[in-house]
NUFI-825532 format. One record per residue: residue number from 1; residue in one letter; x, y, z of N, C-alpha, C in turn. Coordinates in nm, 3 decimals, always signed. Layout:
BEGIN
titor guza nu nv nw cau cav caw cu cv cw
NUM A X Y Z X Y Z X Y Z
...
//
This chain:
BEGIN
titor guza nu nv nw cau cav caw cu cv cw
1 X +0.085 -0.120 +0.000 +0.000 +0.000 +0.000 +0.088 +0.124 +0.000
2 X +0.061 +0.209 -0.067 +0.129 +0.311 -0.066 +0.106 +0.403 +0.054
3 X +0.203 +0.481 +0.106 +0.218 +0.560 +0.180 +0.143 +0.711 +0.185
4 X +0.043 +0.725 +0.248 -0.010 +0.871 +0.206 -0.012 +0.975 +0.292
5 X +0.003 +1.072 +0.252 +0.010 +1.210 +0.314 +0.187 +1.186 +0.289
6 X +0.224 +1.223 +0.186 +0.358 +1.252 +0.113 +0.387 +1.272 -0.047
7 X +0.449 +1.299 -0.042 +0.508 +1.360 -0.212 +0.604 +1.259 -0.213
8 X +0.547 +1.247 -0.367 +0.680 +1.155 -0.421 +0.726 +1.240 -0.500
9 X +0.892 +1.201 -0.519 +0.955 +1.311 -0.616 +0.974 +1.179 -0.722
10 X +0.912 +1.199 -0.815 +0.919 +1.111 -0.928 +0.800 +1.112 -1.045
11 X +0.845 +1.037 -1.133 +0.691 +1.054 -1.237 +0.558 +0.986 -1.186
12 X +0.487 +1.051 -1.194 +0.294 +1.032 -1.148 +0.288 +0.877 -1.181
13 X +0.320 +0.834 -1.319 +0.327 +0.683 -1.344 +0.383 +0.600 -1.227
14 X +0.490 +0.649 -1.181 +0.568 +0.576 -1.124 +0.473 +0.516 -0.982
15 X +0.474 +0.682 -0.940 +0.406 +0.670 -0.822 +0.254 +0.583 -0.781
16 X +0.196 +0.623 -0.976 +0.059 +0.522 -0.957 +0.079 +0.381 -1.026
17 X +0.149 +0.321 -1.053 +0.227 +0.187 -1.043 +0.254 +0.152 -0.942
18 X +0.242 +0.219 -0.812 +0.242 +0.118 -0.678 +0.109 +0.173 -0.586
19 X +0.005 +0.196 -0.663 -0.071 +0.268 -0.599 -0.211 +0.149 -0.655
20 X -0.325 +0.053 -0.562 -0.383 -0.025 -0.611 -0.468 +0.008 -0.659
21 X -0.556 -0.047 -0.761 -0.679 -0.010 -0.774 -0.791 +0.068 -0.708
22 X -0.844 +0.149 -0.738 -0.986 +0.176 -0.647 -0.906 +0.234 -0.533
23 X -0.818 +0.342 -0.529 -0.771 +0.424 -0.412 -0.762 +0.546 -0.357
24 X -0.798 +0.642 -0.450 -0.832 +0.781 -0.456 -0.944 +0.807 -0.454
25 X -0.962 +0.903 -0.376 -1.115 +0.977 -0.344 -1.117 +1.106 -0.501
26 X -1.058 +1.170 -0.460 -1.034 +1.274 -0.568 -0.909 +1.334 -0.642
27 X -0.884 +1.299 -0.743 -0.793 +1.391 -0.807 -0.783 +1.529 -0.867
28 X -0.674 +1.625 -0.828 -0.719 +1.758 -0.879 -0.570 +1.808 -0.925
29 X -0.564 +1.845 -1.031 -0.460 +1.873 -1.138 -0.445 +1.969 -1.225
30 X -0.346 +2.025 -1.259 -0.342 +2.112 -1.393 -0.203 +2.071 -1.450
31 X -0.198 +1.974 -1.551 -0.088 +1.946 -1.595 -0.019 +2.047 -1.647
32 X +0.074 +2.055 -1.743 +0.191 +2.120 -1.818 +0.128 +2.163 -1.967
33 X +0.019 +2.148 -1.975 -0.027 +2.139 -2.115 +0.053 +2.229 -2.250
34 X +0.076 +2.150 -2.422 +0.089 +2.167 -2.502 +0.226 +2.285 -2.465
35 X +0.297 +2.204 -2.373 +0.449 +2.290 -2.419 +0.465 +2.433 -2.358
36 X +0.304 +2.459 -2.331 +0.313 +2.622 -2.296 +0.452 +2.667 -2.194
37 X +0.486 +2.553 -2.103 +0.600 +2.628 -2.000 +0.669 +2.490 -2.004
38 X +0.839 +2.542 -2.047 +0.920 +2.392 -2.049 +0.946 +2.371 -1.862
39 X +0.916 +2.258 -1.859 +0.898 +2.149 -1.712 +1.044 +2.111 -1.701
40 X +1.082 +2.184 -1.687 +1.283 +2.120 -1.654 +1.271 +2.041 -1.799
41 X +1.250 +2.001 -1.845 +1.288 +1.909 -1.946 +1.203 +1.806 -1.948
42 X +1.077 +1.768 -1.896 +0.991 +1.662 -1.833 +0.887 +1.674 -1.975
43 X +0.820 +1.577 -1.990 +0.747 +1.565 -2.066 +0.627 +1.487 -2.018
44 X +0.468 +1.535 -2.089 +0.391 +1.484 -2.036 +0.315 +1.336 -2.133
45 X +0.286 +1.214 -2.081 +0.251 +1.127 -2.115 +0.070 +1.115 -2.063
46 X -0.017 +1.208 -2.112 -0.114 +1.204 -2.031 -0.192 +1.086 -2.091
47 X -0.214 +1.024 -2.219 -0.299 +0.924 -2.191 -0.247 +0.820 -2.120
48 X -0.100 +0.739 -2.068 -0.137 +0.681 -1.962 -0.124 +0.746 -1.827
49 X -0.169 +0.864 -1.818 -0.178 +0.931 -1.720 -0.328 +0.873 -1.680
50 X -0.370 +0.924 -1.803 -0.540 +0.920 -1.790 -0.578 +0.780 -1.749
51 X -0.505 +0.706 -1.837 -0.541 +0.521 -1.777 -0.517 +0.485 -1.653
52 X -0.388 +0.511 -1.568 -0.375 +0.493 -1.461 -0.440 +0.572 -1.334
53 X -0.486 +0.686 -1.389 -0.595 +0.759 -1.299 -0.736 +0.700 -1.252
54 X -0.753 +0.635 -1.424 -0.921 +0.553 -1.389 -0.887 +0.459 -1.322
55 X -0.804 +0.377 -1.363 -0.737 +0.264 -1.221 -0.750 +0.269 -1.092
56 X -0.685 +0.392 -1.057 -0.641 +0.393 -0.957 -0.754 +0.484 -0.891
57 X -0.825 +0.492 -0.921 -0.972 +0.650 -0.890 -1.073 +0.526 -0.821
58 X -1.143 +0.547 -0.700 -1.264 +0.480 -0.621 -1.375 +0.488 -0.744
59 X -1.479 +0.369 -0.741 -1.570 +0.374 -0.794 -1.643 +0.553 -0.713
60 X -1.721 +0.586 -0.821 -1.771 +0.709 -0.779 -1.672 +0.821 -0.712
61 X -1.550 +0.819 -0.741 -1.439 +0.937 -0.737 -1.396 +0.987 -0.870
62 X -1.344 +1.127 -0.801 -1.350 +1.221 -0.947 -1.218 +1.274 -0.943
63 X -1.235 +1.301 -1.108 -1.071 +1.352 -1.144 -1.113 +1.542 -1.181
64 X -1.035 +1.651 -1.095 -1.044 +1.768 -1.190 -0.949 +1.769 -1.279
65 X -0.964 +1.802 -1.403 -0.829 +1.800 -1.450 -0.817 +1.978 -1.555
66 X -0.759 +2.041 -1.469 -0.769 +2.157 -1.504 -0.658 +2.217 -1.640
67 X -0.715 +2.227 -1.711 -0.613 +2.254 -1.885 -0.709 +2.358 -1.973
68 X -0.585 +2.381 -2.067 -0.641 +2.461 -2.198 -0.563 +2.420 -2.306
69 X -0.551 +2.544 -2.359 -0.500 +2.474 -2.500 -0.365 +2.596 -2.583
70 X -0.290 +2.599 -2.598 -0.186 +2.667 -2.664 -0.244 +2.681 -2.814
71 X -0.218 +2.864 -2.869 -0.238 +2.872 -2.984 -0.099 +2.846 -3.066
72 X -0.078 +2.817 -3.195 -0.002 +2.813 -3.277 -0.004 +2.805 -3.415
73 X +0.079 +2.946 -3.426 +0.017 +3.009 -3.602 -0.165 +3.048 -3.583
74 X -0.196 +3.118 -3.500 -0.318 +3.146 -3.484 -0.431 +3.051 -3.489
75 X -0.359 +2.904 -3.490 -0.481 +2.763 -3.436 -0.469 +2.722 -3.317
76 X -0.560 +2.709 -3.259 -0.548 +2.620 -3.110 -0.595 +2.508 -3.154
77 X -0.481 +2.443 -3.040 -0.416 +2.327 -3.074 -0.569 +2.253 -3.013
78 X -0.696 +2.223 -2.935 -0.757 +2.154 -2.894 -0.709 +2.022 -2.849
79 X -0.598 +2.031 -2.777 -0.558 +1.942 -2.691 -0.633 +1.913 -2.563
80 X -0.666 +1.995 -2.515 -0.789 +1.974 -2.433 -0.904 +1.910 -2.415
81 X -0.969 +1.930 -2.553 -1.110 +1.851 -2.605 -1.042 +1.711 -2.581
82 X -0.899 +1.674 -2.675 -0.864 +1.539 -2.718 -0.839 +1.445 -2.592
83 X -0.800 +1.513 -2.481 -0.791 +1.453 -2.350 -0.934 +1.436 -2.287
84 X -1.028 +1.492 -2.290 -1.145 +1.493 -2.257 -1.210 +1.392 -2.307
85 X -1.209 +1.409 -2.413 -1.273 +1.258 -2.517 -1.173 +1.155 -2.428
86 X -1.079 +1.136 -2.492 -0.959 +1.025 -2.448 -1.023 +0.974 -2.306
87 X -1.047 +1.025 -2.206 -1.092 +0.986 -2.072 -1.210 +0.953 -2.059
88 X -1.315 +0.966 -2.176 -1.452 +0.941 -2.187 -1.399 +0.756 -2.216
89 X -1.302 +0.718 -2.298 -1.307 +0.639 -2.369 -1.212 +0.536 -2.261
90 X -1.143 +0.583 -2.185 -1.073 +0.494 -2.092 -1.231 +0.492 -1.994
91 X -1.330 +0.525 -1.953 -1.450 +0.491 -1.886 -1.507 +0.558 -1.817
92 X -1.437 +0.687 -1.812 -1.432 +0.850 -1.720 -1.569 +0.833 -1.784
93 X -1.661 +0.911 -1.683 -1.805 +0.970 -1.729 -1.750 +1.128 -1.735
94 X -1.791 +1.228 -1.827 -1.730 +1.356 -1.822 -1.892 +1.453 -1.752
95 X -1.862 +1.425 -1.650 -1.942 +1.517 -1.527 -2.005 +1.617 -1.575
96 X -1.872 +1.690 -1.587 -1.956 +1.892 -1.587 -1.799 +1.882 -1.619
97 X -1.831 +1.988 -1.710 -1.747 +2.108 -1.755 -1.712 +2.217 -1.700
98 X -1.675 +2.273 -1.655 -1.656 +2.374 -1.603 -1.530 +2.459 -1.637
99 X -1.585 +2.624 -1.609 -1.439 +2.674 -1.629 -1.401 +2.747 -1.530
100 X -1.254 +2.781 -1.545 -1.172 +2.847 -1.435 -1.125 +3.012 -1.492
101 X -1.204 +3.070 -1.504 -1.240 +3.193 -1.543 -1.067 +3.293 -1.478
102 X -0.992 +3.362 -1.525 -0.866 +3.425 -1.460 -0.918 +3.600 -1.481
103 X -0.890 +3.649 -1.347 -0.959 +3.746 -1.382 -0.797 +3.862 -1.394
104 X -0.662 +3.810 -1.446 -0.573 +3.839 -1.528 -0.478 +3.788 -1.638
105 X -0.567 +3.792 -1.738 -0.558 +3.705 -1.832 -0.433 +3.753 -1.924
106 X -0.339 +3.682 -1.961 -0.207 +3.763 -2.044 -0.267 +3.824 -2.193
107 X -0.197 +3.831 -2.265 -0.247 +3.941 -2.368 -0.206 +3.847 -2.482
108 X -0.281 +3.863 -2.596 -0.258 +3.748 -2.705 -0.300 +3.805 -2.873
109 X -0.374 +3.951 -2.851 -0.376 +4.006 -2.992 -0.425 +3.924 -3.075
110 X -0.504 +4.018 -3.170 -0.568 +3.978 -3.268 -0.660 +3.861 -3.276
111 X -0.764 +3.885 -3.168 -0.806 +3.790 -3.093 -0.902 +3.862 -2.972
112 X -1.018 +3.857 -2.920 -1.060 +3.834 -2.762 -0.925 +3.784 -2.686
113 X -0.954 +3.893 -2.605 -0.845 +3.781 -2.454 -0.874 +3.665 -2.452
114 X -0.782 +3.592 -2.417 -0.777 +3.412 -2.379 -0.769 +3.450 -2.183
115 X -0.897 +3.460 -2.112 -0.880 +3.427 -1.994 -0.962 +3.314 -1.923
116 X -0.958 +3.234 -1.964 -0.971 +3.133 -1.909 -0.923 +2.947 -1.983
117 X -0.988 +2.870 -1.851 -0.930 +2.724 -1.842 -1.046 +2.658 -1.822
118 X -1.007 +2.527 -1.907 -1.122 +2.469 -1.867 -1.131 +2.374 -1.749
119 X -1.237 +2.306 -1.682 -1.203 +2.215 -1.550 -1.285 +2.134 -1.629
120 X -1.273 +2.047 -1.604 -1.283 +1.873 -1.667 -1.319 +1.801 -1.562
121 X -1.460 +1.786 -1.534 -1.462 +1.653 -1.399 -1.535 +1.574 -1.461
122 X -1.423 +1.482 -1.459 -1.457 +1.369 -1.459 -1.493 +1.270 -1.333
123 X -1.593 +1.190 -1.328 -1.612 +1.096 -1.277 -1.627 +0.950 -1.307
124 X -1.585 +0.842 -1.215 -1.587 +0.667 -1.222 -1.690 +0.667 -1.186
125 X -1.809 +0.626 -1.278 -1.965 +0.648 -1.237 -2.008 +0.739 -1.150
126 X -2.128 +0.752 -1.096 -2.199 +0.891 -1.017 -2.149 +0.957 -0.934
127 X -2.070 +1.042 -0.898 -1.984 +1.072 -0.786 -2.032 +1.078 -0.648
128 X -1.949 +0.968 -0.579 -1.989 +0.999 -0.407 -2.013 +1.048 -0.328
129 X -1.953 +1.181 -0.366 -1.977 +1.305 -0.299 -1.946 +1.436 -0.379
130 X -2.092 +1.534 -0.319 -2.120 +1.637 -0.399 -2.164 +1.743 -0.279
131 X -2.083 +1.829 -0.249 -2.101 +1.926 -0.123 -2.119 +2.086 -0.214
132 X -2.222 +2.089 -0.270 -2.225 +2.209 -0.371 -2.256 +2.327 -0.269
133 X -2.135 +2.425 -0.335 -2.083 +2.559 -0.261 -2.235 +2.662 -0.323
134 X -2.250 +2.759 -0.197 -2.335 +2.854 -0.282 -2.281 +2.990 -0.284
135 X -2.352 +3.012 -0.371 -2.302 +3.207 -0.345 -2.425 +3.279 -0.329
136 X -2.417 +3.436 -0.301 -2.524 +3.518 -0.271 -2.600 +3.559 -0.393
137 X -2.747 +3.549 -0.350 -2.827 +3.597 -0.472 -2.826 +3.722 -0.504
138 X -2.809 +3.760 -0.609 -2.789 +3.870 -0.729 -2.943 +3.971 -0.691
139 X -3.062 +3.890 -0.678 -3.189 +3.962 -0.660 -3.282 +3.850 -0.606
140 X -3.369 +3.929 -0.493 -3.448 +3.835 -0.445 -3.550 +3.781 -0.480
141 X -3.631 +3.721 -0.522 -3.737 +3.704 -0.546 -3.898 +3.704 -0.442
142 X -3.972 +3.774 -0.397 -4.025 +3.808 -0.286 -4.183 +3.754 -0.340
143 X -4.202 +3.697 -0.422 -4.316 +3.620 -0.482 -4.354 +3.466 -0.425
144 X -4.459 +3.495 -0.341 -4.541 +3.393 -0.272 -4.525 +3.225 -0.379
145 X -4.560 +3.287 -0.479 -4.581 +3.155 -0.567 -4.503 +3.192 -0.711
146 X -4.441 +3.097 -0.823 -4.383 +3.131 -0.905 -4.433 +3.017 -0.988
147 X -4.409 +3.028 -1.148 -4.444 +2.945 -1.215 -4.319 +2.863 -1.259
148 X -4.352 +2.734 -1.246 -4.238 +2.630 -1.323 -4.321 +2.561 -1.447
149 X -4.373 +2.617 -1.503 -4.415 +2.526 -1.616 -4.557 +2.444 -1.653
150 X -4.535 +2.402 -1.697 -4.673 +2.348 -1.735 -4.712 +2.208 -1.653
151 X -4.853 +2.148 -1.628 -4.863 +2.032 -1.548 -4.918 +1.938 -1.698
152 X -4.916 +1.819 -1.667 -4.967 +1.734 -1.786 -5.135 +1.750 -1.819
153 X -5.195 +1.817 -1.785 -5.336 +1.880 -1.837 -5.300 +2.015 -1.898
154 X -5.204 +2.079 -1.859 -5.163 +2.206 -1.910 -5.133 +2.325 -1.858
155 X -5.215 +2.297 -1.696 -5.239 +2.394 -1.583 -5.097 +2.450 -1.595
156 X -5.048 +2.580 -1.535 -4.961 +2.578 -1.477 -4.887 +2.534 -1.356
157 X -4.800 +2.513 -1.322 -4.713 +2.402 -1.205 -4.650 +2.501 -1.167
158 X -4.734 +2.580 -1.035 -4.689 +2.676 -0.918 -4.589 +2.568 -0.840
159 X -4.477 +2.591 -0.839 -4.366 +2.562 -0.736 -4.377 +2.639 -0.607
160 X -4.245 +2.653 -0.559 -4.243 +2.716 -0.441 -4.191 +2.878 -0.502
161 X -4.152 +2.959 -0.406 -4.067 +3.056 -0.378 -3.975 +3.056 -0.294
162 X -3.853 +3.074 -0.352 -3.765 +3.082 -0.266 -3.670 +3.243 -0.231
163 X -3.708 +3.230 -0.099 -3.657 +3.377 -0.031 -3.471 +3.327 +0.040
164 X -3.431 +3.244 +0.004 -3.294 +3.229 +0.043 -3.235 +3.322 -0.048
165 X -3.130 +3.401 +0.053 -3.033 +3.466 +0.003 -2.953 +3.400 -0.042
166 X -2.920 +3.304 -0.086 -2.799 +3.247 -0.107 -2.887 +3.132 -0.208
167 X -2.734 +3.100 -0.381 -2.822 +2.980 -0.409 -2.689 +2.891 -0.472
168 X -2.692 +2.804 -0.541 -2.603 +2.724 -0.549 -2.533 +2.732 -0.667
169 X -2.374 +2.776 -0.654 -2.320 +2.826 -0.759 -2.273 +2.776 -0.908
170 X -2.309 +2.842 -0.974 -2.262 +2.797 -1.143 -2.164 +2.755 -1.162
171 X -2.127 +2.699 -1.304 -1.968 +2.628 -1.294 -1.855 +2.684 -1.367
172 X -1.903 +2.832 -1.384 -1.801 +2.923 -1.409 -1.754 +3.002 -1.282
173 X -1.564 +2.908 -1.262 -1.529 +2.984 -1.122 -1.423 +3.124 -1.165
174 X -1.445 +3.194 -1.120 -1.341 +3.326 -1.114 -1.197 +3.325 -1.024
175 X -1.115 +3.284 -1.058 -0.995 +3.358 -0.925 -0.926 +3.416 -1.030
176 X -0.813 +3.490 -0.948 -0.684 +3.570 -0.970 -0.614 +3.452 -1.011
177 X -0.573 +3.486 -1.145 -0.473 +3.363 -1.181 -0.376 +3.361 -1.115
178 X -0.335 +3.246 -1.073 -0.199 +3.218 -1.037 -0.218 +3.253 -0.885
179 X -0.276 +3.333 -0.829 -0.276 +3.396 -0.728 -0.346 +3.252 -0.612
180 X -0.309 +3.334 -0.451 -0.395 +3.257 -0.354 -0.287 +3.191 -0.267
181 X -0.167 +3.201 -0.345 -0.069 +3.151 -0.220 -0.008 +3.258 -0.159
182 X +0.025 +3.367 -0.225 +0.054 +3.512 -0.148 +0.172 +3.456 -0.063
183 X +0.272 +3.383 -0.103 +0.420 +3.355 -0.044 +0.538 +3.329 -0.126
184 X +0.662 +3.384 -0.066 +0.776 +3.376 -0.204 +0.782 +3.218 -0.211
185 X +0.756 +3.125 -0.090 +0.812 +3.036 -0.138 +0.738 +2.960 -0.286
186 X +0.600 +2.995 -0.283 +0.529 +2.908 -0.367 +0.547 +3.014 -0.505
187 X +0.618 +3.109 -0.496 +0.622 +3.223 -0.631 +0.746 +3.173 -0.684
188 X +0.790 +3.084 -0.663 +0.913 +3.015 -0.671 +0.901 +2.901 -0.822
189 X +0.755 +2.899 -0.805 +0.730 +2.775 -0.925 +0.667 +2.868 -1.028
190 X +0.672 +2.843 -1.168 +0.611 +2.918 -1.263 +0.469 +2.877 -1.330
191 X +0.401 +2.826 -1.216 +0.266 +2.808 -1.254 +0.198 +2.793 -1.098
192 X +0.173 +2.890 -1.020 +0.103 +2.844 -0.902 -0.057 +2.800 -0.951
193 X -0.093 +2.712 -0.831 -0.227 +2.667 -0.883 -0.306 +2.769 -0.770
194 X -0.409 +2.854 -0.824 -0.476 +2.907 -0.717 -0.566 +2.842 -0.577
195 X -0.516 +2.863 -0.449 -0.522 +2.778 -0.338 -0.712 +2.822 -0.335
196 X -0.787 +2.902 -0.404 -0.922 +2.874 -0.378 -0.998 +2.781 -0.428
197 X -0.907 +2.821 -0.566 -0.969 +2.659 -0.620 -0.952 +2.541 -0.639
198 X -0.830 +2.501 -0.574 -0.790 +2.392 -0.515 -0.929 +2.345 -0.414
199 X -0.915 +2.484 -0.306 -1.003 +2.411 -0.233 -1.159 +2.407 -0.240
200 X -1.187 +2.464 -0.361 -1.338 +2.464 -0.340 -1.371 +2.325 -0.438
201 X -1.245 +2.301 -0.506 -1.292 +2.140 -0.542 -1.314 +2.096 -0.428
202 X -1.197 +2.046 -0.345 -1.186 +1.963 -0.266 -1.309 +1.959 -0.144
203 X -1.370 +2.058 -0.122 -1.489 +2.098 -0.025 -1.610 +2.018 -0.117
204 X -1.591 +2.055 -0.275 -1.722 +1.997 -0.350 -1.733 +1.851 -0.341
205 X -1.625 +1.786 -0.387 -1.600 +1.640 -0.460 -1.524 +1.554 -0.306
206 X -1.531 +1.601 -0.230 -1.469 +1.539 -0.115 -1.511 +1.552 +0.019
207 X -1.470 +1.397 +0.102 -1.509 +1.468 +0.259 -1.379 +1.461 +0.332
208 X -1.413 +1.433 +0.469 -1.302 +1.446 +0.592 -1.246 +1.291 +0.571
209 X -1.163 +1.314 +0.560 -1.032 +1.156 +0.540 -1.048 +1.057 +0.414
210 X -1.066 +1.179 +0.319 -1.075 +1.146 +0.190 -0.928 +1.134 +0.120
211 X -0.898 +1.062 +0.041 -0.752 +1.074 -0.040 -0.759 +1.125 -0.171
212 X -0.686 +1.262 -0.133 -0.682 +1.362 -0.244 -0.528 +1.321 -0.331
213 X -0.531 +1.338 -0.463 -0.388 +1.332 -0.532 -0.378 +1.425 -0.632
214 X -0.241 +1.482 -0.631 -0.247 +1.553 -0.770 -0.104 +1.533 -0.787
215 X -0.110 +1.503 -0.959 +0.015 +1.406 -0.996 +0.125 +1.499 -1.064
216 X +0.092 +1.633 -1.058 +0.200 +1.755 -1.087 +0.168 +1.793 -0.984
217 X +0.262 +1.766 -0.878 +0.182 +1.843 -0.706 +0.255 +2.020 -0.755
218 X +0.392 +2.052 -0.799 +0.403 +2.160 -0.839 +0.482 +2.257 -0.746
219 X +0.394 +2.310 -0.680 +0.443 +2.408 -0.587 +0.305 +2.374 -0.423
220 X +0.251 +2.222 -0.406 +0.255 +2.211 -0.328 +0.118 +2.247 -0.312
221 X +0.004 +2.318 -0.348 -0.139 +2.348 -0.363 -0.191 +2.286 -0.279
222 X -0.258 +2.182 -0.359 -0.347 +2.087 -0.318 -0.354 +1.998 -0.207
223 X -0.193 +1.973 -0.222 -0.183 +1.937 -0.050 -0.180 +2.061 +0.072
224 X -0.164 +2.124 +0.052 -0.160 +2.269 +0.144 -0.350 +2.289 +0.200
225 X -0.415 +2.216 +0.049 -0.539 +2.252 +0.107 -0.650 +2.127 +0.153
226 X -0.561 +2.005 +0.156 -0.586 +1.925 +0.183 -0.583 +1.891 +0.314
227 X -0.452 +1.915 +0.341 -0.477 +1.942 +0.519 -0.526 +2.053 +0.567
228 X -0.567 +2.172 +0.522 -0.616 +2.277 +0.616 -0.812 +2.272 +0.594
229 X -0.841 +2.121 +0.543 -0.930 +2.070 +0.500 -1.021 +1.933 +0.564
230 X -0.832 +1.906 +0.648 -0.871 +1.765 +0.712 -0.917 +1.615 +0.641
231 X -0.839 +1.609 +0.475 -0.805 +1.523 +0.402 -0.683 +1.470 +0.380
232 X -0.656 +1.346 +0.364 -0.483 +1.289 +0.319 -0.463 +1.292 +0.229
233 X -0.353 +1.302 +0.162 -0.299 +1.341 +0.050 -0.201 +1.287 +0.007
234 X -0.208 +1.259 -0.123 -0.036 +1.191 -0.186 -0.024 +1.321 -0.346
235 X +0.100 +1.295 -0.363 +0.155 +1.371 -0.479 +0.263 +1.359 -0.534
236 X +0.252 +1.388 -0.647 +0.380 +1.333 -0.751 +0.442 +1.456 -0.772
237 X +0.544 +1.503 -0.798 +0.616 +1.576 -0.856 +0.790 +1.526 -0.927
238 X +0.817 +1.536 -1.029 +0.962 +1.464 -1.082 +1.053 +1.558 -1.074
239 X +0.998 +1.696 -1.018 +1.169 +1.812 -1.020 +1.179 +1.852 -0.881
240 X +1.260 +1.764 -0.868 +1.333 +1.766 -0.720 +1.349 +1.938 -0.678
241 X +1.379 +2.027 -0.746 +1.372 +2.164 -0.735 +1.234 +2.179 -0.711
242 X +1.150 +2.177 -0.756 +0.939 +2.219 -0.710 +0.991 +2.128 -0.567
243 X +1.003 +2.006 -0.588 +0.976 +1.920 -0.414 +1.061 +2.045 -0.293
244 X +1.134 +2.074 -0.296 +1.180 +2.175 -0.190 +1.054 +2.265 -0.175
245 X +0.994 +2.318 -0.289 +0.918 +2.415 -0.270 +0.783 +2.337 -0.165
246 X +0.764 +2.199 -0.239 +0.612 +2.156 -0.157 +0.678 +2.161 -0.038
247 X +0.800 +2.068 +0.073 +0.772 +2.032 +0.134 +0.806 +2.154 +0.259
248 X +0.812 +2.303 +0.198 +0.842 +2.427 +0.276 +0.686 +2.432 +0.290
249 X +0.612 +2.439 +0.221 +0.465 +2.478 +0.233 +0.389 +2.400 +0.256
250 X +0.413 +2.254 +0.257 +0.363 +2.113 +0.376 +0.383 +2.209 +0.524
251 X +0.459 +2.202 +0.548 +0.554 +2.208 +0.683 +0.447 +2.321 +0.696
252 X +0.425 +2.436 +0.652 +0.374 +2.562 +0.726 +0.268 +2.565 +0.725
253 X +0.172 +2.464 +0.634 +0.040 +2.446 +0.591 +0.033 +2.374 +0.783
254 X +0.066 +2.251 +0.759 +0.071 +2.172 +0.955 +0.120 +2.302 +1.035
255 X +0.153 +2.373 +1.067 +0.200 +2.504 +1.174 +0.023 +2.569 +1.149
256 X +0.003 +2.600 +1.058 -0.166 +2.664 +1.050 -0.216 +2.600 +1.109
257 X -0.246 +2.445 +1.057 -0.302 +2.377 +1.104 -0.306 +2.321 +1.290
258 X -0.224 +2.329 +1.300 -0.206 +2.333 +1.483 -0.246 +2.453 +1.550
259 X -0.213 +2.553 +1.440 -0.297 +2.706 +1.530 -0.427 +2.655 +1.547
260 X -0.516 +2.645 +1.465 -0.637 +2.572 +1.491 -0.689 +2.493 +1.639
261 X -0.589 +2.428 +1.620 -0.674 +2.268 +1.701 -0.521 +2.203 +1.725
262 X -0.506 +2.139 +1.833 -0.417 +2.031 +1.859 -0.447 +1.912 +1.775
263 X -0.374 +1.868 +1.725 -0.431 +1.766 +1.646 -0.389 +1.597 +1.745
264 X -0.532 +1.525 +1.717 -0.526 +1.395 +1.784 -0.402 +1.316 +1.773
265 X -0.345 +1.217 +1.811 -0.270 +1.124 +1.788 -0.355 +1.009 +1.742
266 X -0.272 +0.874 +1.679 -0.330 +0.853 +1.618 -0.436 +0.835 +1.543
267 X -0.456 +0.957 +1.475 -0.591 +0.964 +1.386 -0.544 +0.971 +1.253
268 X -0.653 +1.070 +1.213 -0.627 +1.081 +1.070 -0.477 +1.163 +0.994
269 X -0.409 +1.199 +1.082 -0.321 +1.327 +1.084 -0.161 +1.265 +1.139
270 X -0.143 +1.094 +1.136 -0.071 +1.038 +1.198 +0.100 +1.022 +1.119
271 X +0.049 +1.032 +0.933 +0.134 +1.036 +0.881 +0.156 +1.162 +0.804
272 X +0.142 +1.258 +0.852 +0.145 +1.396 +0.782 +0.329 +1.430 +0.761
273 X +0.385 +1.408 +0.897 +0.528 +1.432 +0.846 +0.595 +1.344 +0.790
//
């Protein structure tokens, strides 16, 4: 059994080649996509990425897999779509779509801005868990009764009204690209993953002592929000240079985490260092 709540410094394959079947709660990722930023020299092999993910993913656990697509000679490349399909076809059900909206998007001419990414959830049949985040309503609706439609005689089909301020949010998310770690150490890597939306997957698609993975851990994200979440975590990374970076922001992510709460002995929190 593999060891969790640690980074491996090595390729994601590697790491999920000793990792059994049916073992992850959730995966959440943004690979290297189409060349855009050279990876030390690393290259990505995502369809058996993708194969060993469905493997290794719990019935009813989900993969985010957060990507876009590089233009070249003014075509985008739709590398994105092709991984999407590709994971339909290894047995992924493709969930929801969603995007990751950057609300500083770089500049690309002759063209609309390119600010955004797409999120890809996939799921291994119906997903187990679904903790849907809400946000505040835009306008209230203060109407006793509202119409939903027609009844099978034709009547109209008065529903309810709903006076909640709050309703359950769309699947276009907004952050500050790159942003959310607000520390040199994690400005250290040239792709931070934003720590909100790390964790508002992980709040959606996950519970308490769930096993989270992400197989470009990077600059350390996902696990950072995995424990300040009260989930275990494993992660791959192959450039021993990023691993310094995770395991500075492991270490201070557990220091937060003890501000909190003393944490139990043997519990869930037993193999964190």
């Amino acid at each position: 059994m593999i060891e969790i709540n640690k980074n491996y410094n090595e390729s994601n394959l590697v790491t999920l080649n000793k990792t059994p079947d049916n073992t992850i709660d959730l995966t959440i990722t943004s690979p290297p996509y189409d060349d855009l930023r050279a990876y030390n020299g690393f290259e990505l092999d995502w369809q058996n990425l993708i194969r060993e993910l469905y493997r290794t993913t719990k019935q009813g656990g989900v993969v985010v897999w957060v990507v876009g697509d590089a233009t070249i000679k003014g075509n985008e490349t739709g590398t994105s779509f092709k991984q999407a399909l590709f994971a339909k076809e290894c047995g992924f059900n493709l969930h929801d779509t969603m995007i990751y909206q950057k609300s500083t998007p770089p500049l690309t001419h002759n063209r609309y801005e390119q600010n955004f990414e797409y999120m890809f959830v996939f799921s291994k049949g119906k997903p187990n868990t679904f903790n849907g985040l809400r946000e505040p309503r835009k306008y209230t609706d203060n109407r006793t009764k509202k119409a939903f439609g027609r009844n099978k005689d034709n009547s109209v089909d008065l529903g309810y009204s709903s006076k909640d301020e709050t309703r359950l949010r769309r699947n276009v998310w907004k952050y500050f690209a790159g942003g959310g770690a607000n520390d040199k150490i994690a400005s250290q890597h040239p792709a931070i993953f934003p720590e909100q939306l790390a964790n508002d997957h992980i709040l959606t698609w996950s519970k308490d002592g769930d096993l989270v993975y992400d197989p470009f851990m990077g600059s350390g994200t996902v696990a950072k929000m995995s424990i300040l979440n009260n989930r275990n975590w494993i992660g791959s990374e192959i450039s021993s240079e990023y691993c310094n970076i995770i395991e500075e922001r492991i270490k201070k992510a557990w220091e937060e985490k003890r501000k909190e709460k003393d944490l139990q002995t043997g519990t869930l929190f037993e193999n964190e260092m």
